[in-house]
C-alpha positions as CSV (number, residue, x, y, z in Angstrom):
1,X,-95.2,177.5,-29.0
2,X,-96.6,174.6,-30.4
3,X,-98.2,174.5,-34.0
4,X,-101.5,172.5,-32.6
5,X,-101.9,175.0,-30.1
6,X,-106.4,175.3,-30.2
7,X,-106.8,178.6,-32.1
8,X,-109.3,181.7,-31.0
9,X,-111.3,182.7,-33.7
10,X,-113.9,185.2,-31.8
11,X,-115.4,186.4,-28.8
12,X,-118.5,188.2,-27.4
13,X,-119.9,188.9,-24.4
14,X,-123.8,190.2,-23.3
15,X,-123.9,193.3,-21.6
16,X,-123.8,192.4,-17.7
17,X,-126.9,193.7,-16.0
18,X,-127.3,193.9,-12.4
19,X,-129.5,191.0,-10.8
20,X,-133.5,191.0,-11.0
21,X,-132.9,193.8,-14.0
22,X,-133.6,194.1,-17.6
23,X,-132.6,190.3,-17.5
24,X,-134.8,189.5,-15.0
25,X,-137.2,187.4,-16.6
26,X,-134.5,185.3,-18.8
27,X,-133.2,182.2,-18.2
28,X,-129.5,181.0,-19.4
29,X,-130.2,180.1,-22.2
30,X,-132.2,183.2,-23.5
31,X,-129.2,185.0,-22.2
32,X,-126.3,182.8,-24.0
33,X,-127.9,182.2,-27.1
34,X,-127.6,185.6,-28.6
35,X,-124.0,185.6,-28.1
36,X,-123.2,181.9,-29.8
37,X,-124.8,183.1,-32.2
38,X,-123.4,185.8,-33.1
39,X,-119.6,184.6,-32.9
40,X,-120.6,182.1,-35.6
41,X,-121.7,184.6,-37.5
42,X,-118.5,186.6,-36.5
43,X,-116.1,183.7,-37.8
44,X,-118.6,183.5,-40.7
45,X,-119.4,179.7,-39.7
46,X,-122.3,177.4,-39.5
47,X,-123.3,175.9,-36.2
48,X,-123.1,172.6,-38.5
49,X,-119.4,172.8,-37.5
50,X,-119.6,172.9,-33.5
51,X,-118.5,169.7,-32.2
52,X,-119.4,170.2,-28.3
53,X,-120.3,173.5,-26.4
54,X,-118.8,173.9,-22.8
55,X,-120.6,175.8,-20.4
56,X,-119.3,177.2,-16.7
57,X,-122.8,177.5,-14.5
58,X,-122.6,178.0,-10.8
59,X,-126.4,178.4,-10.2
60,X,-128.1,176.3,-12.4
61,X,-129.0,173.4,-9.4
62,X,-128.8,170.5,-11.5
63,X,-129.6,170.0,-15.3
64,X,-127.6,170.9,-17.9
65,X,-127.5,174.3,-18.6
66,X,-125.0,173.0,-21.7
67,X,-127.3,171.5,-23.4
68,X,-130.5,173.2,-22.9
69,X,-128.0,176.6,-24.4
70,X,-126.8,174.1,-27.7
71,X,-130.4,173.1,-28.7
72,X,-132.1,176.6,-28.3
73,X,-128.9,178.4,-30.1
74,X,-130.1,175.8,-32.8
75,X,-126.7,173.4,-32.9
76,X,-126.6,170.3,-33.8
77,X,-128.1,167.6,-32.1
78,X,-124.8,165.5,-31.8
79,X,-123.3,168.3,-29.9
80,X,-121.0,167.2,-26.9
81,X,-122.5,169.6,-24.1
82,X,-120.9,169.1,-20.7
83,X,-121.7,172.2,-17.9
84,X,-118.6,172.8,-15.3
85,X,-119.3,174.1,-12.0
86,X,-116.6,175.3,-10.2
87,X,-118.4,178.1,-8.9
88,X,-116.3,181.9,-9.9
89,X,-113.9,180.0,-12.1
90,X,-116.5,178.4,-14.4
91,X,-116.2,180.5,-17.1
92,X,-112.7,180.0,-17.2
93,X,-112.4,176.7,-16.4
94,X,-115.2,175.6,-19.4
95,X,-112.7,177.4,-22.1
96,X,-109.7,175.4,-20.5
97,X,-112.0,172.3,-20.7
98,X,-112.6,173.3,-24.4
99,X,-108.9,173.5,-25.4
100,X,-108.4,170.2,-23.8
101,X,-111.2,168.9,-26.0
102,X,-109.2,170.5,-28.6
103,X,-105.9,169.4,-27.4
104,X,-106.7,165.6,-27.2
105,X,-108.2,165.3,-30.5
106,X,-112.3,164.8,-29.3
107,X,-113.5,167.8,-31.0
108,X,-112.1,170.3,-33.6
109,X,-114.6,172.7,-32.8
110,X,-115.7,174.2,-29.8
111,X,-117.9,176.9,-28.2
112,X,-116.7,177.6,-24.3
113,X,-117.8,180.4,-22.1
114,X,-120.4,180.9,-19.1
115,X,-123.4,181.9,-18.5
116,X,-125.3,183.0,-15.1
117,X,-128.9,183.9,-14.4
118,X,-128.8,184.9,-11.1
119,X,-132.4,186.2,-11.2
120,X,-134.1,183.0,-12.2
121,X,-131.9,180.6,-9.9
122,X,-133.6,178.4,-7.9
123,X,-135.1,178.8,-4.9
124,X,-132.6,176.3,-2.4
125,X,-133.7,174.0,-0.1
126,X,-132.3,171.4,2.4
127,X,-134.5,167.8,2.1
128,X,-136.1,167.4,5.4
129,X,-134.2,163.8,7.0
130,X,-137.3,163.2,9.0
131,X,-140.9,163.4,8.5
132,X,-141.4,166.1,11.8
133,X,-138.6,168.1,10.3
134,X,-139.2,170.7,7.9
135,X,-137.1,171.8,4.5
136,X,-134.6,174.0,5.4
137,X,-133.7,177.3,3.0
138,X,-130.8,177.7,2.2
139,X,-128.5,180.9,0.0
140,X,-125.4,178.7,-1.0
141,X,-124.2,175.4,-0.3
142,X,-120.7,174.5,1.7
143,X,-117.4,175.1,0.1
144,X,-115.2,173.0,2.4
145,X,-116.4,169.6,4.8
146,X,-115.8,172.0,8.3
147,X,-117.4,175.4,9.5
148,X,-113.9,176.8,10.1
149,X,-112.5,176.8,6.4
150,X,-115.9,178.1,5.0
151,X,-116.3,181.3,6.2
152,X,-118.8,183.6,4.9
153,X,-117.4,184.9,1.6
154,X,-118.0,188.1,2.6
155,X,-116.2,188.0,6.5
156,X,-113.5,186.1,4.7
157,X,-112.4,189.3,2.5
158,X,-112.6,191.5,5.9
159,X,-110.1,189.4,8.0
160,X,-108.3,189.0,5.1
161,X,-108.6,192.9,4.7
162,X,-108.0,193.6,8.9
163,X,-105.4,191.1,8.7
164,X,-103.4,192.7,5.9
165,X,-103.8,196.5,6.8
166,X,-106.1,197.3,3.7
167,X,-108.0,199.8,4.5
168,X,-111.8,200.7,3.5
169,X,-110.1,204.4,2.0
170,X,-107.8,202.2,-0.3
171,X,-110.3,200.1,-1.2
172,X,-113.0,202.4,-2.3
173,X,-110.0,204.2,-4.4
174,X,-109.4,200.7,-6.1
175,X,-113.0,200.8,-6.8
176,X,-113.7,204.0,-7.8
177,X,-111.2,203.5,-10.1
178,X,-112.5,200.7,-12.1
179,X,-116.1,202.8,-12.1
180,X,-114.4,205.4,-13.7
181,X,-112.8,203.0,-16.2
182,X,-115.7,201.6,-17.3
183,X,-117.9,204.6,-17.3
184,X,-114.6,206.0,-19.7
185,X,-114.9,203.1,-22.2
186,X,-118.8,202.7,-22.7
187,X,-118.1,203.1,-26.5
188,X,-115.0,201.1,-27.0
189,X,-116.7,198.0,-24.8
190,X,-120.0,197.9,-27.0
191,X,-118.0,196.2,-30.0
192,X,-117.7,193.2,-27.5
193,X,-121.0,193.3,-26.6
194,X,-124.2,191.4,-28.4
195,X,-127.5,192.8,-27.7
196,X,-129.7,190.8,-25.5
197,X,-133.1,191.6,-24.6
198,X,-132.0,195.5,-26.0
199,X,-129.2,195.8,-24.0
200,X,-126.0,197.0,-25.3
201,X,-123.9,198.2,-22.3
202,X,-122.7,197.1,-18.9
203,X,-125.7,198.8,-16.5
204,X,-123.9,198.8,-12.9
205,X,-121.0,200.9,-13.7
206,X,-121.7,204.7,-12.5
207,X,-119.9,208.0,-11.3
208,X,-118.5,207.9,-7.8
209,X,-116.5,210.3,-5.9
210,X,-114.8,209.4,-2.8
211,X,-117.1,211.8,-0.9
212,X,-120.2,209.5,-1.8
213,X,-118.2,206.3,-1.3
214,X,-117.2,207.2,2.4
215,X,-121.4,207.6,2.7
216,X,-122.1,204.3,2.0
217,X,-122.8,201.5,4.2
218,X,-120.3,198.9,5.4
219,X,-121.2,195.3,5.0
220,X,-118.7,193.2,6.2
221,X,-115.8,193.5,9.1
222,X,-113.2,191.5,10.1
223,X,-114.2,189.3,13.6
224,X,-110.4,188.8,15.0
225,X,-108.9,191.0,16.6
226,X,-105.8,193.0,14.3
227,X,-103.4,195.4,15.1
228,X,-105.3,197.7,12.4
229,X,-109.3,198.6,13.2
230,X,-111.3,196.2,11.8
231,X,-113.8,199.2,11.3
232,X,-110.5,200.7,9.6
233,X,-110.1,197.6,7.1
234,X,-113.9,197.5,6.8
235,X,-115.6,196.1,3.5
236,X,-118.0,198.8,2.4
237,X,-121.0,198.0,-0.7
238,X,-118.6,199.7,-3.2
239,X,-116.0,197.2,-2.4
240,X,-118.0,193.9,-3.6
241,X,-119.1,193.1,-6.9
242,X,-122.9,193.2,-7.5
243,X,-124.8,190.2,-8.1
244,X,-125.4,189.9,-12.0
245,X,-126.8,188.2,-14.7
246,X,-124.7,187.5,-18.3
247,X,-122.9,185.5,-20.8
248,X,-119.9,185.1,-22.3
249,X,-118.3,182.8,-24.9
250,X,-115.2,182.0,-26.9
251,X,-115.2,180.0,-30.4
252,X,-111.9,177.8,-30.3
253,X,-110.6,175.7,-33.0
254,X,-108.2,173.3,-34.3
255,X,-105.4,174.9,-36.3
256,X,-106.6,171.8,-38.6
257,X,-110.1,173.6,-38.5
258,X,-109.2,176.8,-38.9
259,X,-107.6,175.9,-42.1
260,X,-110.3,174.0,-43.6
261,X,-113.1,176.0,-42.6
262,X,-111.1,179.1,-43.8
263,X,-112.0,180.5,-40.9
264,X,-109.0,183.6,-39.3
265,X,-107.7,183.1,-35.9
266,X,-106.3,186.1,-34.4
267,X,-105.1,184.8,-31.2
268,X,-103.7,181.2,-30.1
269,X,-104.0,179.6,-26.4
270,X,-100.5,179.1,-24.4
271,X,-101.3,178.0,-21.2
272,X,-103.7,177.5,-18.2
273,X,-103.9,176.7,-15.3
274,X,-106.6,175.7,-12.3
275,X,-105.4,175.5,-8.9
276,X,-106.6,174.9,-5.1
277,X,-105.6,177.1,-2.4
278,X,-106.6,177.8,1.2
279,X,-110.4,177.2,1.4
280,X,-110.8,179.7,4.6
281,X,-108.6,182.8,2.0
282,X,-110.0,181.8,-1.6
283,X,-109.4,185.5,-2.8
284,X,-105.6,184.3,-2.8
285,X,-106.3,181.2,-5.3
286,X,-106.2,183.7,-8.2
287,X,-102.2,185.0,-7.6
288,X,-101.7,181.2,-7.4
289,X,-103.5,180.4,-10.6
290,X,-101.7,183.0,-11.8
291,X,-98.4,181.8,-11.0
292,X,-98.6,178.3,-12.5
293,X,-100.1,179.5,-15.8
294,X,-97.1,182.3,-16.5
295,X,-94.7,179.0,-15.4
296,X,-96.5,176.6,-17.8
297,X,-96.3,179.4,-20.2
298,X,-92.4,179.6,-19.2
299,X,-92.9,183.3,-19.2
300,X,-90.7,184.6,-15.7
301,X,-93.4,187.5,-14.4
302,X,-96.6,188.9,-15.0
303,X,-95.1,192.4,-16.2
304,X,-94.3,190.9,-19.4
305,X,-98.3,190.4,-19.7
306,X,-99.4,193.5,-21.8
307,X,-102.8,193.2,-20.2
308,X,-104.1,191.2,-17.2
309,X,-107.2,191.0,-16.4
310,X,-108.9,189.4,-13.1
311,X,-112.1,189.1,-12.1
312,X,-112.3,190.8,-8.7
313,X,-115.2,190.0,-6.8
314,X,-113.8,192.2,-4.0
315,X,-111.5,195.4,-4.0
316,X,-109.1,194.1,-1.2
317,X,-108.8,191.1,-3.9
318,X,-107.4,193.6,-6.3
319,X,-105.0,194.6,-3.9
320,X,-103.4,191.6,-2.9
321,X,-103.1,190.3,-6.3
322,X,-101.1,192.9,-7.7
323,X,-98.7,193.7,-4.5
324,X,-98.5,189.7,-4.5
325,X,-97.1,189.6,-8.4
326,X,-95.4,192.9,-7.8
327,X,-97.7,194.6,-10.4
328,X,-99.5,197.9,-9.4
329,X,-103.3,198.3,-9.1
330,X,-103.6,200.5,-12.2
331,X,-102.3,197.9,-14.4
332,X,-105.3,195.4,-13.6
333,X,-108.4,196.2,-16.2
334,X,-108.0,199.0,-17.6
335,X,-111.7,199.3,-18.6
336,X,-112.8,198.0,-15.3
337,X,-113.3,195.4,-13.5
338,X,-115.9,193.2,-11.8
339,X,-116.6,195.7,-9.1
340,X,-117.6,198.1,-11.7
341,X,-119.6,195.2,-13.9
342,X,-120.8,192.8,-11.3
343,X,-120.6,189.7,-10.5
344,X,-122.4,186.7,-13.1
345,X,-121.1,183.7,-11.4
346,X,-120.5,181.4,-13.6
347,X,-119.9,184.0,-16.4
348,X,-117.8,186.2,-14.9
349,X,-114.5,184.7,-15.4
350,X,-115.5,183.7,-19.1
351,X,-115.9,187.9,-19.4
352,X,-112.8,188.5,-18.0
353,X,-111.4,186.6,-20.8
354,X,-113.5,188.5,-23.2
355,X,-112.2,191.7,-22.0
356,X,-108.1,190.6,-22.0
357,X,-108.9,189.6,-26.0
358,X,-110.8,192.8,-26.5
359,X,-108.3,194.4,-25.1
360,X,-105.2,192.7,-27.1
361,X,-107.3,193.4,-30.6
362,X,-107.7,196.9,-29.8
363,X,-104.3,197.6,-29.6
364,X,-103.1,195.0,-32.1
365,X,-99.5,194.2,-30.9
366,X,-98.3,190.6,-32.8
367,X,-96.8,188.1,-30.1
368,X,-98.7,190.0,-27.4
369,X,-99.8,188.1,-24.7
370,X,-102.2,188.9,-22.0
371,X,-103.5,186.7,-18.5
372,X,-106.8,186.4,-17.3
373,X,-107.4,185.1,-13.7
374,X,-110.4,184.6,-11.3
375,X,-110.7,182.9,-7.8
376,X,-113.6,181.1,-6.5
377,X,-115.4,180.0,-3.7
378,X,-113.8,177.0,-1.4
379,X,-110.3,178.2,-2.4
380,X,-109.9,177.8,-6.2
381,X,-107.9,179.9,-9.0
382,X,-108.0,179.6,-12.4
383,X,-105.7,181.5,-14.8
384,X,-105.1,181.7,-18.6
385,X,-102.4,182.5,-20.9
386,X,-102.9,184.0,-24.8
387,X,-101.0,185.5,-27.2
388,X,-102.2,187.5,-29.8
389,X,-101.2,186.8,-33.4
């Protein structure tokens, strides 16, 4: 590994809070601030010392959600802010930006996360292109140039579902599972959690047996015809992620940094990578993301990952990744998942990376390493690599 590998010297997380709830009336900023904060004060540093903050925002509609987060969490006026959108992979993508920063020798210092607001996003409109023609509403914008490679996220996971035989019994399990998981580890997740606006916990998560599951409504089925039901395969509400505010940040330095700030590193970045795949499947860009991280990290198969956290926005997601990597279910996060959290956008993948270093502190194994992978809209996966030190 090399020796000017960027350094991770904390990490933090809000609580993630189900949309139009207790965060409700708080924009990105209100929400990311608390938690910069508080990993400077963590690493015992002054925000003197950041040299850019990067910031994954998928609903922001212009601006700079970057910047507006650097001034109000008071750094420093010459601050590098740049805001990444690549929609579910943001969060991940901003702390790979970071360590390229880091990498190339343009900062030293660097703050890197996401942040979503999903309650206060804009309303969306299309311009009118006529003067008789009225502005159009619209819920989100095209992921791919053709109708036929930007399905509906939503009927995308069902024919991927029909098409693959996973059916709506195996993924309510997957999902009751991660509930349960993260209804277990309330206590143990609230040391990675900074208070904002009073809350200290995840609020989605809840009990759920598989009596109540089979109760509740399904919300998306598969169109083509399969050799399995498509009512079989069936995508019911506890198989999608919840919309969701929340934030979540990493403080990376320099290993030049580190020294002279005297600031302890407990875990070092190996490898990342971001990735396109099929625009019409993007569930399947994570596997792929995935795959060329653990190569760039010259590491032979995910088993040798003591943890792996993804972000899985959908249960049949959950599914395919690990029977794709030959990993089983129960070995994806082991304090829950998305399903069980929600789903922040732009933060998501950013807390998935959050929980895989929570995760590696808690059980303090040196040389550890641990993968974190998301996929995103239009058929994108992005995957990291750590070790722990």
């Amino acid at each position: 590994m090399s020796t000017t590998a960027p350094l991770i010297a904390a990490w933090a997380r809000s609580a993630v809070v189900a949309r139009d709830g207790a965060f409700k009336a708080l924009h990105a900023h209100d929400i990311g601030t608390p938690v910069v904060q508080a990993l400077l004060e963590r690493a015992g540093m002054a925000a003197s010392h950041v040299d850019a903050v990067v910031v994954g925002n998928a609903l922001g509609a212009g601006g700079n959600p970057a910047r507006m987060l650097a001034l109000h969490a008071g750094l420093p006026e010459a601050c590098a802010a740049l805001t990444v959108d690549t929609q579910c992979c943001a969060g991940l993508d901003a702390v790979s930006l970071g360590v390229a920063l880091i990498a190339s020798g343009q900062a030293e210092v660097v703050m890197a996360g996401g942040v979503e607001a999903w309650s206060r996003s804009p309303i969306r409109m299309h311009r009118p292109r006529h003067k008789n023609e009225v502005a159009m509403p619209y819920e989100r914008p095209a992921f791919a140039p053709t109708p036929d490679k930007d399905p509906d996220m939503l009927l995308s996971a069902a024919r991927y579902a029909a098409q693959n035989g996973y059916t709506r019994a195996q993924q309510e399990a997957y999902a009751i599972r991660s509930h349960a998981h993260a209804v277990a580890h309330v206590t143990r997740m609230a040391k990675e959690i900074v208070p904002v606006a009073g809350v200290t916990h995840d609020t989605y998560p809840r009990h759920i047996d598989s009596h109540r599951a089979a109760r509740m409504p399904v919300v998306a089925r598969s169109d083509i015809p399969t050799p399995d039901s498509s009512e079989a395969c069936a995508l019911s509400a506890l198989t999608i992620a919840a919309q969701a505010d929340g934030a979540a940040f990493v403080l990376l330095l320099s290993p030049n940094a580190a020294s002279r700030l005297n600031v302890r590193s407990q875990a070092t970045w190996v490898s990342n990578a971001s990735v396109g795949g099929a625009p019409e499947f993007p569930l399947l860009a994570a596997e792929l993301a995935a795959r060329e991280a653990l190569k760039r990290a010259d590491i032979a198969h995910a088993h040798q990952m003591q943890f792996v956290e993804l972000h899985d926005a959908f249960a049949v997601q959950g599914l395919s990744f690990a029977e794709r990597l030959g990993l089983a279910p129960e070995c994806l996060n082991p304090l829950g998942g998305g399903l069980a959290r929600g789903h922040p956008i732009g933060a998501s993948a950013a807390i998935a990376l959050v929980r895989l270093l929570a995760n590696l502190d808690h059980h303090n194994t040196s040389g550890a390493h641990g993968l974190a992978a998301v996929a995103g809209a239009g058929g994108l996966g992005a995957a990291a690599v750590v070790r722990w030190l």
